[in-house]
N, C-alpha and C positions, 0 to 999 in steps of 0.2 A: 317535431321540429328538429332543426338539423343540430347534430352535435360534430364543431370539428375536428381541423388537428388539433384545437387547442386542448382536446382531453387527452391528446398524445401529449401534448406538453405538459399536462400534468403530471402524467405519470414517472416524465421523468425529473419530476423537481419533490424533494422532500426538504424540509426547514424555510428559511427563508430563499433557499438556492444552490441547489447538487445539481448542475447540468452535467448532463455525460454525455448526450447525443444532438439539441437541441439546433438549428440552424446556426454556424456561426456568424451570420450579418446581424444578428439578435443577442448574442451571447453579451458582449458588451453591454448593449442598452438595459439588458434583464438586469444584470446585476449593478449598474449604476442605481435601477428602480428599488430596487432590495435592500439597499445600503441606505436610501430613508429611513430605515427605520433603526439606523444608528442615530439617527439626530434626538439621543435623548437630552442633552446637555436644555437647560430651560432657557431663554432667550431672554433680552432684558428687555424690561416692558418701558416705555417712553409716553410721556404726556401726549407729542404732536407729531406730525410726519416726517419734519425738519430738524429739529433740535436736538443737537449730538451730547446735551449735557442732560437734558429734564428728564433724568429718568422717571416713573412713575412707579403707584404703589394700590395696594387694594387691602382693603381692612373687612372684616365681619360685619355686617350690615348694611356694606354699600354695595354699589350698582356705579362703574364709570366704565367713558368710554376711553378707550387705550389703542398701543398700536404695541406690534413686539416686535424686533427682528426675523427677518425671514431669509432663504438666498436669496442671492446675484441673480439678476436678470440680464441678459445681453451684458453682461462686465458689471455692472452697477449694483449697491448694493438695495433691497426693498424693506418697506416693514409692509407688515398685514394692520389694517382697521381692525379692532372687535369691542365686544362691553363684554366686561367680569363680572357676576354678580359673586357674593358671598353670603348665604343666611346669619342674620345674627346671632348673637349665643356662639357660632363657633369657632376653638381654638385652638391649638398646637395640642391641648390635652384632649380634647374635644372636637376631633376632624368629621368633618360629612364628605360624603360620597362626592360627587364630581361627574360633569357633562360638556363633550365638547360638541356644540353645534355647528352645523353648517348648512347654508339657504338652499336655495333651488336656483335653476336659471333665472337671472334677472335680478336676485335679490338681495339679502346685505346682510350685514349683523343686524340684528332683533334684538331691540331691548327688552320688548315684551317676552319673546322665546324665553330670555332669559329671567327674567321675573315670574315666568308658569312653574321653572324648576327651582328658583330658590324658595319659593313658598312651600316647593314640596320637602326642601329639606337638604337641597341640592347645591354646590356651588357650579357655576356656569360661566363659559366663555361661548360664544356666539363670534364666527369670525367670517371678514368679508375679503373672497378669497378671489373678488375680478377687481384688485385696486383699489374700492370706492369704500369710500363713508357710506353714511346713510343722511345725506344732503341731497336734495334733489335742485336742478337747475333743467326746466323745459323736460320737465318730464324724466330727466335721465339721471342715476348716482352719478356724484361728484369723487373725480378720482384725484385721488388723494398726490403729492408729491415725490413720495416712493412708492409707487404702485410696482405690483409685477405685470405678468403676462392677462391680457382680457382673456374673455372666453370667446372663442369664436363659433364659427358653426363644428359640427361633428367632426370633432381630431382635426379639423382642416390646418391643424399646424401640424401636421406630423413629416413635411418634409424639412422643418425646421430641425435645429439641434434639440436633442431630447430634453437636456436641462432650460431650454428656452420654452418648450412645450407648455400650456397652460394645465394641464392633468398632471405635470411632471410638481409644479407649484401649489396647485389646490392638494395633494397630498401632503407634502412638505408642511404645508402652514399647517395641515391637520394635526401631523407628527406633533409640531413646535408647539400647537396650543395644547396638545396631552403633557406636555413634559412642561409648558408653563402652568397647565393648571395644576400638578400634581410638583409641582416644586415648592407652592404654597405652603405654609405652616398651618391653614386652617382646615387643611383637605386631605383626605385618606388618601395617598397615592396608592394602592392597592385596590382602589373602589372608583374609577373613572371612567364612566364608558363616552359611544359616539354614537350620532344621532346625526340624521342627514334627512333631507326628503326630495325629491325629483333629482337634478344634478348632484344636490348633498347626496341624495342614495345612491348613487353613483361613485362619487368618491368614496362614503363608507363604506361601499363592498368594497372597495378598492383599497381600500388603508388598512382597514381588519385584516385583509392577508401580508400585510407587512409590516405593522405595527403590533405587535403581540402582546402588549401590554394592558390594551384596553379591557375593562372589564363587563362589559357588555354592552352591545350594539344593536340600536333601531334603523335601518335602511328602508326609508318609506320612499315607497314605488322606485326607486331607484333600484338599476340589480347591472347584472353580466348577461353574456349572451346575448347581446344585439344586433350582432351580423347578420344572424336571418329573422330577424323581426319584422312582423310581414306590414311594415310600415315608413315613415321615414327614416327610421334608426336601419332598417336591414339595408333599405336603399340604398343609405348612403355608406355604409361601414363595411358590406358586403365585399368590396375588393379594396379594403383601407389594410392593409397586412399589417402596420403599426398598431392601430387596434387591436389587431387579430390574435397579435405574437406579442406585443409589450402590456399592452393597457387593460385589454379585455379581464373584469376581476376575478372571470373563471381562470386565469393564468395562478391564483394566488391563493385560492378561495380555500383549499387544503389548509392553509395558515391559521387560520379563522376558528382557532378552540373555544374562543369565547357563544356563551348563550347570545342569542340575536332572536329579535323577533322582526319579521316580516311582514311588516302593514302594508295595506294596498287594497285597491276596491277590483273588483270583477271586471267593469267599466275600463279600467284604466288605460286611456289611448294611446300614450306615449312607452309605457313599459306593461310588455304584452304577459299573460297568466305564465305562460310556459317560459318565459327566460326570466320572471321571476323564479319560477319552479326548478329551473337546472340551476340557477345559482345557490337556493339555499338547497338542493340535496348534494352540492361538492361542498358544502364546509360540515366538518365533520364535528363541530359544537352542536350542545342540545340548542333546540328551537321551539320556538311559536311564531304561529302564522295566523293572521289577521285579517280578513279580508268583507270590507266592510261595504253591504252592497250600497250604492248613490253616494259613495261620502265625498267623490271630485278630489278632484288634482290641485294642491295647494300644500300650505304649513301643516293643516291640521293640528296645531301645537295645542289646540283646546280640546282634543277626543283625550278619554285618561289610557287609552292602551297601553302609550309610553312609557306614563308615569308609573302604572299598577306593575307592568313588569320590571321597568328596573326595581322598583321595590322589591320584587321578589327574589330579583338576584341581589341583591345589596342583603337580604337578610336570612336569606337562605344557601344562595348559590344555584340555583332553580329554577327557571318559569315556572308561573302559578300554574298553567295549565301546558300539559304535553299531548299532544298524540302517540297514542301506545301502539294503534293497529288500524289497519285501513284495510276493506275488499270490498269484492265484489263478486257474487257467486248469481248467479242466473240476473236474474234485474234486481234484486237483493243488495243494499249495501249496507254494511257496518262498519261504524267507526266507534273503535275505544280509547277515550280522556281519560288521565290523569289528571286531577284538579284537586287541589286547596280549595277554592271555593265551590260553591254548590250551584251548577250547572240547573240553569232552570228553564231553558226553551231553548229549541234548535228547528233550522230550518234545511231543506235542501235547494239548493242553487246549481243552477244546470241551463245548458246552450244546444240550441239543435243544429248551428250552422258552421261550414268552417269560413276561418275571418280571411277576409277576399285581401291580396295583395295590395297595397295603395305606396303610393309617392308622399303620401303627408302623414299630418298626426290623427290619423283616425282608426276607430274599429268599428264591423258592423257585426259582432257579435251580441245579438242580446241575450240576458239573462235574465231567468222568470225562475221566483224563489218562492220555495211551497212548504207549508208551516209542515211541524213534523211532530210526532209526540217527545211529552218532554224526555230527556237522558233519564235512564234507570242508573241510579247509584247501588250496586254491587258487586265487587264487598266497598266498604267504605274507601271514599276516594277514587273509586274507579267506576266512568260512570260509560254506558254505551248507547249509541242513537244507531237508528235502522231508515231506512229507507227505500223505497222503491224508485227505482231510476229507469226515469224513459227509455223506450228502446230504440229511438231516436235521437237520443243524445250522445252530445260528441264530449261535450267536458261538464264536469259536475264537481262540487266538492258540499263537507257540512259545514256549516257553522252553530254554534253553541251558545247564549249567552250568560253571561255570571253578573252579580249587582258588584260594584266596583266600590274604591274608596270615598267616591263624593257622593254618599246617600243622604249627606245634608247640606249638599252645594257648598261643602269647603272652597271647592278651588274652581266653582263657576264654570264646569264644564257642559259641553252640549249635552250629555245622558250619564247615567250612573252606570248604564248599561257596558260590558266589555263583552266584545265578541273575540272566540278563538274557533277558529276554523281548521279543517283536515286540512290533510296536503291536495294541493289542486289536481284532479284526474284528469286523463287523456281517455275515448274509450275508439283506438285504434281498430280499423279492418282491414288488413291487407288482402288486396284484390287481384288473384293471378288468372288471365286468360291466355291458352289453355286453363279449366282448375284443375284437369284431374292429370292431364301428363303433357308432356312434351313429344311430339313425334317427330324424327329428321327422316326425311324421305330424304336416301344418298347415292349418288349415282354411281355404277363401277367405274365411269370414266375420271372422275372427279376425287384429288384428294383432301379436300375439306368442305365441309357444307354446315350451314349454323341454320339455327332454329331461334324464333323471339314467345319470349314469354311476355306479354303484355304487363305491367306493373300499373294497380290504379287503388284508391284508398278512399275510407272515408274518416274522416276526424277533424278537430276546432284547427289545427295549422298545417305545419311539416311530418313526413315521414322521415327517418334517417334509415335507410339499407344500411348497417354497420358492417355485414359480410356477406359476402354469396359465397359460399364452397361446393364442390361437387364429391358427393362420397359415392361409397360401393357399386366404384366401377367394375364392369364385369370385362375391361380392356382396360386395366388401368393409365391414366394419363390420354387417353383416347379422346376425351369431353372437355372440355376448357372453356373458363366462360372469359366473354369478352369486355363486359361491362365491369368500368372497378368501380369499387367501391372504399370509402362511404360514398353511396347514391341518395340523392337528398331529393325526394316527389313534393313537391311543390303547389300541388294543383290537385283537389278531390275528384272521383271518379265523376263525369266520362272520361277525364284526361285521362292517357296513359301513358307510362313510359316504357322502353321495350330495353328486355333484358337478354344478351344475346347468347346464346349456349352453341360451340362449334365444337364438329366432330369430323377427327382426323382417323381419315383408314389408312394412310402410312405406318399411324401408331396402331389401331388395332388390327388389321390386314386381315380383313372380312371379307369375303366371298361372295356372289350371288343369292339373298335369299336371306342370309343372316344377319344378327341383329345385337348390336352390344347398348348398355343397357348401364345407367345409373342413379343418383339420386341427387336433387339439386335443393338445397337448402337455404334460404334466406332469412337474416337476422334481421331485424330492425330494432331500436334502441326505446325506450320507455322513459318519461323524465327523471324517476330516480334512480337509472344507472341499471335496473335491470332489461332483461331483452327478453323479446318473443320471436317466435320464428311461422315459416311456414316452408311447407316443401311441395314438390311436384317432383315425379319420376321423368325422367329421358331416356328415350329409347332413339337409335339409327337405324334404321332397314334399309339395304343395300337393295337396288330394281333397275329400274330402264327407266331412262329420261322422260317426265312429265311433257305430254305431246303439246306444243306452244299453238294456239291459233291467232291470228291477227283480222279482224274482222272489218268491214271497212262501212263506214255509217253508208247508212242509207237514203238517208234525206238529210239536207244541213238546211235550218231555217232561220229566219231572223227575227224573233217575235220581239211586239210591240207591247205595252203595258198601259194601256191609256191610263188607266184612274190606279198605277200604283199599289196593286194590293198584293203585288206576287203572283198572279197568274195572268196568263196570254189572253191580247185581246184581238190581235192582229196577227198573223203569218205573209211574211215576204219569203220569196222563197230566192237562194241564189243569191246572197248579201252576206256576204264573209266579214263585218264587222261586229265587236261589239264597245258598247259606251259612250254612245254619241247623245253630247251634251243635248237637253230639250229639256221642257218640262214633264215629260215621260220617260221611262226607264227603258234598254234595249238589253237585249241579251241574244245571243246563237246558241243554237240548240243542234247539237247534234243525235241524230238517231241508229238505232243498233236494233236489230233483230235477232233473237236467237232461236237459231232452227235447229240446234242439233238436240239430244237427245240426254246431255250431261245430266248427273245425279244431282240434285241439290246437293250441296254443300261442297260438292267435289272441288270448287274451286282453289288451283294451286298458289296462283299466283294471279296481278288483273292489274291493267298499267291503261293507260289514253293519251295517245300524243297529238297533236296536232302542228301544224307548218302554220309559220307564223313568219308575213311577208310584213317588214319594217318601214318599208316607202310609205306608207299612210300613218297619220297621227303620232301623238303623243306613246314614249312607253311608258304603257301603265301596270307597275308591280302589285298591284292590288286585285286583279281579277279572280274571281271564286272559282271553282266547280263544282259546280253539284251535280244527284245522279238521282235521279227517278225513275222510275216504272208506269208502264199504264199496258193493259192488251188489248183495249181499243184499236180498231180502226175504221176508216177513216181517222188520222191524225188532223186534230185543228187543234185551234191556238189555245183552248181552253185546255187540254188536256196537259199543259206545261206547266201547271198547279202543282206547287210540291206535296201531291197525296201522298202517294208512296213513295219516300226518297227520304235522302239525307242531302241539308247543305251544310257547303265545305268542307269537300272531301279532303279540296286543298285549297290554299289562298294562294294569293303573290304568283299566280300560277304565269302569268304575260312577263317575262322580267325581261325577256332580253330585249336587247335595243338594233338586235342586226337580225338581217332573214335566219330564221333558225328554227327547228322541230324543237318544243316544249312536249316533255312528257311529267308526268307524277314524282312527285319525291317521295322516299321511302313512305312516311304517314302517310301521304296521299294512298296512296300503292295498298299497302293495308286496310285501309278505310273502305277504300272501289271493291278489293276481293272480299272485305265483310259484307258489304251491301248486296254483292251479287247474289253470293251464296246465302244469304236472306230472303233474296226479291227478286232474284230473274229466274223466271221459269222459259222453257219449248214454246215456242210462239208469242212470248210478252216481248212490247219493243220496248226500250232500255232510251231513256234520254239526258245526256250529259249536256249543261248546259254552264256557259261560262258567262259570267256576270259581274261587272263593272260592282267595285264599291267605294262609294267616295267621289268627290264633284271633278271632273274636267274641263279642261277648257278653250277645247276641241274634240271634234271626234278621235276615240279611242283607238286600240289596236286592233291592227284588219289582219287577218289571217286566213290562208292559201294563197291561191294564185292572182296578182293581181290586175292582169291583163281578163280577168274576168271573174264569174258566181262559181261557187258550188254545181257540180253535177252530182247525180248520184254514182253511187261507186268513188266519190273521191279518194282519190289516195294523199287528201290533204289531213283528214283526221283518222284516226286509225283505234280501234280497241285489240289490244293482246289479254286472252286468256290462256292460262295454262290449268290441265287438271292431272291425272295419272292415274286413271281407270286402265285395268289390261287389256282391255281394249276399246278405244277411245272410237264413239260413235259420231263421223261427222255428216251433216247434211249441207250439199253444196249446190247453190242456186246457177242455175245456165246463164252463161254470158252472152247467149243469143239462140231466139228463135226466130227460125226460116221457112216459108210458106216454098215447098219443090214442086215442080213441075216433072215428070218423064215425059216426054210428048213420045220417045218411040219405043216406048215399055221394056226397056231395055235392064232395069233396075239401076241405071244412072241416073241423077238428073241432069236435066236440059237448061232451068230457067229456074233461080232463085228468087224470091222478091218477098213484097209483102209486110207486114207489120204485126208484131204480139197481135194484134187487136185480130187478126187472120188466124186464127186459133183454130184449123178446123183439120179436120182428116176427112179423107174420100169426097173430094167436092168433085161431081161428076158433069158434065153435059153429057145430052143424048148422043152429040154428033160429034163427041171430043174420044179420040182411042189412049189418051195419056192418063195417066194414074196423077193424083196428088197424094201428097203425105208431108207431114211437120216433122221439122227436126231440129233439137236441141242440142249445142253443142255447152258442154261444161271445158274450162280450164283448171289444170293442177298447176299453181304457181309458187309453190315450196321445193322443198328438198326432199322428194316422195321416194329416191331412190332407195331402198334396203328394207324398204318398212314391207309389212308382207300385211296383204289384203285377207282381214277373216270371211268376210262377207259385201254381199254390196246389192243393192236394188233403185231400182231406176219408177219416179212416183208420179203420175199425174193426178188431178182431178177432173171430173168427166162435171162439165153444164148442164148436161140435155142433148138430147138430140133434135135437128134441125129438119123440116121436109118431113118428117114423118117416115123415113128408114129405119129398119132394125138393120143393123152390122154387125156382128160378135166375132166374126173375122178378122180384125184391126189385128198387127204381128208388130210386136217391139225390138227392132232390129240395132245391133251395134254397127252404126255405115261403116265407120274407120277410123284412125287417130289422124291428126292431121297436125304439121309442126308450123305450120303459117299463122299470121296472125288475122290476115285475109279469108274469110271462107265463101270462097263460091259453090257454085251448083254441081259444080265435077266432086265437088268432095265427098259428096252423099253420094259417092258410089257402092253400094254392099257389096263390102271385102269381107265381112266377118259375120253375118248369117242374121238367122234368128233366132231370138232368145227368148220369144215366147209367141206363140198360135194365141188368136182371141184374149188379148191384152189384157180389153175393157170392154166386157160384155156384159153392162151393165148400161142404164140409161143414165143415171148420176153419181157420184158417190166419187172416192178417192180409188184410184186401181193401183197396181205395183205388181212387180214379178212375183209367180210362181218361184218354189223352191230352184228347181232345175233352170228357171231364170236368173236368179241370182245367180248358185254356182256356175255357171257360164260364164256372167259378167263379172263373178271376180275373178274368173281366170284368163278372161280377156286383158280387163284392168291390169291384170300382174303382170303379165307377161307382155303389155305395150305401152303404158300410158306411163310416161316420164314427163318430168319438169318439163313445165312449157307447154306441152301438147295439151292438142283438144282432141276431146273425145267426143264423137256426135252419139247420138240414139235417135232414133226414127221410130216413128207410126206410120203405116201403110197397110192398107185394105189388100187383104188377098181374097179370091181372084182380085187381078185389077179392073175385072168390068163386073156390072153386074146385069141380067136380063128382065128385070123390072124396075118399074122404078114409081112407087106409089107417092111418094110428093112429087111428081108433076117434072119436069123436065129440067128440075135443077134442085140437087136433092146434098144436102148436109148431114154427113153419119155422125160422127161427134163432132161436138164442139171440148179443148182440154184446155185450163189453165195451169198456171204454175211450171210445174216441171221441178224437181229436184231429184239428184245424182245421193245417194246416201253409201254412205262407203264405211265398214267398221275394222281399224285398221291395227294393229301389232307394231309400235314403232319401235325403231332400232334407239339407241342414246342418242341425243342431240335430234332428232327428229324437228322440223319446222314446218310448220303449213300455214299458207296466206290464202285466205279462202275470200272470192269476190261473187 
């Protein structure tokens, strides 16, 4: 849980108030707040609301209800409602101790409250601190004629004047009923404590650090630390800075010498385990802690916890019971009591879940308590329990019970039984991915470059980051982290938060090849004030620019979802919308193949944009992506099942409202490069699909072109990966195949035409003298200039053969580059040879260049093929005739699919390839 500046504020306040560095918009208010607790002077106690003469009075064995002077509200002066009791028998010679109570939200002075503690021995005031009697009219207190300030909801009066404040009041009255009750002649002013429960415990954490006189305090479920409660108190208080800096009673809680015990159940919805826990470990008074599992949210003025422990300071100066010692060593825990009484059963109590964020007053933490053997007593008075604690558990603590005063139902309590409990545990995991280091690949052209460490946890609430530092730097001041702190994680693993580490080669001034190097440490805070940490090394290696590809889908479809269950039931293909309202769901699926050759994992970076035209529909900010895999093909609508994939790489991915390219947000961006390097392998197709969440009411957002569908090849959706192998192997699909003609063997063609589906080499007639042969042209449509080609081979796959010819003669010829975007039949002229004799001399199977084909073709490549241009490669049957011809008078030497150009390249920095 998070701890904030308010512990900066602590630190600089000792007594009731040393500011020396403190906000000055606050310095004012703080010590207005401080100076309550000069309101020791006793107040005069009055019969009625009105009456400026009836003062009142209170005797030894009565019980009345009274009002006392209290401050000015808005200029007017108020009194407080309460009842005084006083036990009989006592006197001026004869004082008893003293108890100032105060209710909960909603509720008033208690005469009974008051009557549990004069029986014990006690004199008591019960004071009602929202104006009101204890009259009801339609259900609601009657407020009285000098009331102060109501309560409203959380601080919501804090844009008011601070003395108008209703927390500014309910304190005050606390102060006044301390110093009216101990102004008494029948009461020990030396021996008076305070006692609150819900709101009440709220106030008495709050009054104990500024009232120093009390003599020991019960603050049940009431505490500090609400701003990040992961409830309605966090919600709302969370950016209430009045809270934060004035009210909050971790601001005071330092003040707080007196013993306090801390009641409260495990359960408890409205004041969470852990901001109970940072409040009582900043008051630096001895303690007991309480925590009673089912006992509910209310007075509780009949459990004896109370009453056993102020006994025990009224006649000792001690809690009957302390905690001596608390661990935890492997799943082992021990806790050792100090006790007065004799500890005779303990249980442990422990939660596996963390408690989910909510708007209201709830927890969904449950607790399941498991009997434990009873506490061993030695040496006497010190007794110790053991336990074993799940290893799935996030928070745990013991409890103890001891037989209490009412073992013969003196005082009609629910059980004789008193539970004193350890301190409440946290059992933290701090989750770094990377875990074992941090690597910054840095480019020489580039003088800063950052690396993220993934930040993810498992525990019952908050994490607090209290520091990131970076040590032994081997450049020092080279690494710098960008994320401050305190960083507050919010959210248990899978969430993550990203922690950013940058490294500057201005400051180190690294060269080629080398590598500076240091170590990054992370603190995070613990409830009682101690911290643990974790580390991971960072290193930067100085190389050549990660070579970027930008791939272009390959199919965009529009699947349909008849029956709703998450996978396709339908494919439209060439329908660029997604979201359109029906009783079925629609989605667009774009598709990706990956042919080249990347190492798993290598992926550097991996982003997905698409064009998104705004003349259709609603915009809708809510659309997902998701990203799966399948290496099936044929592609049908079933295969859109998210088997392998992750949803919501990103959400709200449609936001804009004008024609505009949408790409990935940073998480997104992260999410798509984890997945790949998971789940895309060489030949698997990759399917991002973007999906409507939540009702419209019309058809959604249409995206590309809207003068028409999807084609393949669109350059309306796009995938960029980056990786940074030394040398980056790509495979590049032809942007057309051409069925040639020579008619006058001249090794030009004459007559282009034809269709993929014409896939053939050496189609002869008897009476025909012209050659045929295929030819594929590839485009380079990056920035290929400087990058130097290591390698390169040109791949078909051979069908069969047709007619029943053998050919082993087939030559893979480079035609020429050509810079048009037109390709005719002149272009396949062979300007640049051949690159291989007997290509594919095989009947089936996948063929590709010979060594000495390659080298060839990469240094054709290097030396012609720039931006823009196409390169053809050709198949052609040498001779061009042949003098037999056993399939019959029209004979098919191969049949090739496919076709791909694979090129293994050395890029310069900044290097860019768009590969179609």
């Amino acid at each position: 849980m998070r701890r904030s500046g308010i512990l900066v504020i602590l630190a600089l306040y000792t007594g009731l108030l040393t500011q020396t560095e403190a906000n000055s918009e606050f310095e004012s208010d703080l010590a207005t707040v401080a100076a309550l607790g000069d309101l020791t002077n006793a107040p005069i106690m009055w019969t009625d609301d009105t009456d400026m003469a009836a003062t009142g009075t209170v005797s030894a064995g009565e019980m009345k209800a009274i009002y006392f002077d209290a401050l000015d509200y808005t200029g007017a002066p108020t009194r407080v409602y309460a009842y005084v009791g006083i036990p009989a028998g006592a006197s001026a010679g004869s004082p008893v101790p003293g108890a100032v109570l105060v209710h909960g939200g909603g509720g008033t002075a208690y005469a009974d409250w008051v009557t549990e503690w004069t029986n014990r021995g006690y004199a008591a005031i019960s004071i009602a601190v929202e104006g009101q009697t204890d009259e009801r009219v339609d259900g609601k207190w009657v407020k009285h004629a000098m009331a102060g300030p109501s309560r409203g909801a959380l601080y919501n009066d804090s844009p008011d004047s601070l003395t108008d404040q209703w927390m500014y009041h309910a304190v005050a009255d606390c102060v006044l009923a301390n110093s009216l009750l101990r102004s008494l002649p029948e009461v020990d002013a030396n021996k008076v404590g305070l006692s609150g429960f819900s709101w009440g415990g709220v106030i008495t954490s709050t009054a104990i650090g500024i009232d120093n006189r009390f003599t020991f305090a019960i603050p049940t479920y009431g505490c500090g630390h609400l701003y990040d409660a992961r409830n309605y108190y966090g919600h709302n208080l969370a950016n209430n800075e009045s809270y934060k800096q004035i009210w909050d009673p971790m601001i005071r809680i330092t003040n707080a010498a007196m013993p306090v015990l801390w009641f409260s159940w495990p359960e408890e919805p409205h004041f969470p385990m852990d901001s109970l826990a940072y409040t009582y470990h900043g008051a630096p008074g001895r303690r007991m802690v309480s925590l009673k599992p089912g006992m509910g949210h209310g007075g509780n003025w009949h459990s004896p916890e109370s009453y056993d422990f102020a006994d025990s300071i009224i006649s000792s100066g001690a809690p009957w019971c302390e905690q001596q010692s608390i661990s935890l060593v492997g799943s082992t825990a021990t806790v050792v009591f100090n006790s007065t009484k004799d500890l005779n059963s303990a249980s442990l109590i422990y939660a596996t879940e963390n408690d989910e964020i909510t708007t209201d007053i709830s927890t969904n933490m449950d607790w399941t308590e498991t009997p434990l053997s009873a506490p061993v007593e030695a040496p006497a008075g010190t007794w110790t329990v053991t336990a074993t604690v799940p290893g799935n558990a996030t928070a745990w603590f013991i409890n103890a019970k001891a037989t209490g005063s009412d073992t013969n139902d003196l005082y009609g309590y629910t059980t004789a039984d008193l539970t004193v409990s350890s301190d409440y545990q946290e059992n933290i995991d701090l989750i770094l991915s990377p875990a074992d280091a941090l690597t910054i690949e840095h480019l020489l052209a580039d003088d800063q470059t950052s690396g993220t460490v993934d930040l993810s946890y498992t525990g019952p609430a908050n994490v607090e980051i209290s520091s990131i530092a970076i040590s032994d730097q081997s450049h020092p001041g080279a690494f710098t982290n960008l994320t401050a702190a305190p960083l507050v994680l919010n959210n248990p693993t899978p969430v993550t938060t990203p922690l950013t580490i940058q490294f500057d080669n201005t400051v180190a001034g690294l060269t080629d090849e080398q590598t500076a190097t240091g170590m990054v440490t992370i603190v995070w805070d613990h409830l009682d004030g101690s911290t643990d940490q974790a580390q991971i090394p960072v290193s930067a290696k100085l190389g050549a620019a990660p070579t970027s590809v930008d791939i272009d889908d390959v199919l965009a479809s529009r699947i349909f979802d008849d029956d709703q269950d998450g996978s396709g039931d339908a494919v439209h293909q060439n329908q660029q919308w997604v979201g359109e309202l029906s009783e079925a769901d629609y989605a667009t699926v774009f598709v990706f193949q990956m042919t080249d050759d990347a190492e798993p994992g290598a992926i550097a970076s991996a982003d997905f944009s698409v064009t998104q035209d705004a003349s259709f529909g609603d915009a809708l900010p809510n659309i997902r992506v998701d990203a799966y895999t399948r290496s099936t093909s044929p592609i049908n609508a079933s295969d859109y099942e998210l088997a392998t994939g992750v949803g919501g790489i990103q959400t709200n991915f449609a936001s804009a409202t004008s024609p505009a390219t949408i790409s990935l947000a940073a998480g997104g961006k992260a999410n798509l490069k984890e997945f790949l390097n998971a789940n895309w392998s060489p030949g698997d197709y990759l399917f991002i699909r973007l999906k409507f969440e939540g009702a419209v009411t019309e058809d959604g957002r249409r995206f590309g072109d809207s003068s028409g569908g999807w084609t393949t090849g669109s350059t309306d959706a796009q995938l960029t990966i980056a990786w940074d192998p030394d040398i980056t192997e790509l495979d590049i699909d032809y942007a057309e195949l051409q069925r040639i003609q020579d008619t006058d063997a001249d090794d030009a063609g004459n007559w282009a035409g034809g269709s993929p589906a014409n896939n053939l080499v050496g189609y002869f007639e008897q009476d025909s003298v012209g050659n045929m042969q295929m030819a594929w042209s590839f485009q380079m449509q990056g920035v290929f200039d400087g990058s130097r080609i290591a390698y390169a081979d040109f791949i078909v796959n051979q069908t069969g053969t047709g007619g029943g010819a053998y050919a082993y003669d087939i030559e893979a010829h480079v035609i020429r580059t050509a810079s048009g975007s037109g390709i005719v039949a002149s272009d396949y002229e062979d300007s640049a040879g051949v690159l291989m004799e007997r290509f594919n001399n095989a009947a089936t199977g996948t063929a590709s260049l010979n060594g000495p084909g390659k080298v060839a073709l990469a240094s054709y490549l290097q030396d012609h093929w720039s931006k823009g241009d196409y390169v053809v490669i050709g198949l052609k049957t040498d001779p061009p005739t042949l003098t037999s011809y056993p399939g019959g008078s029209n004979d098919f030497y191969r049949y090739a699919t496919g076709g791909t150009l694979r090129i293994g390249l050395h890029p310069p920095p900044g290097t860019r390839f768009i590969i179609r």
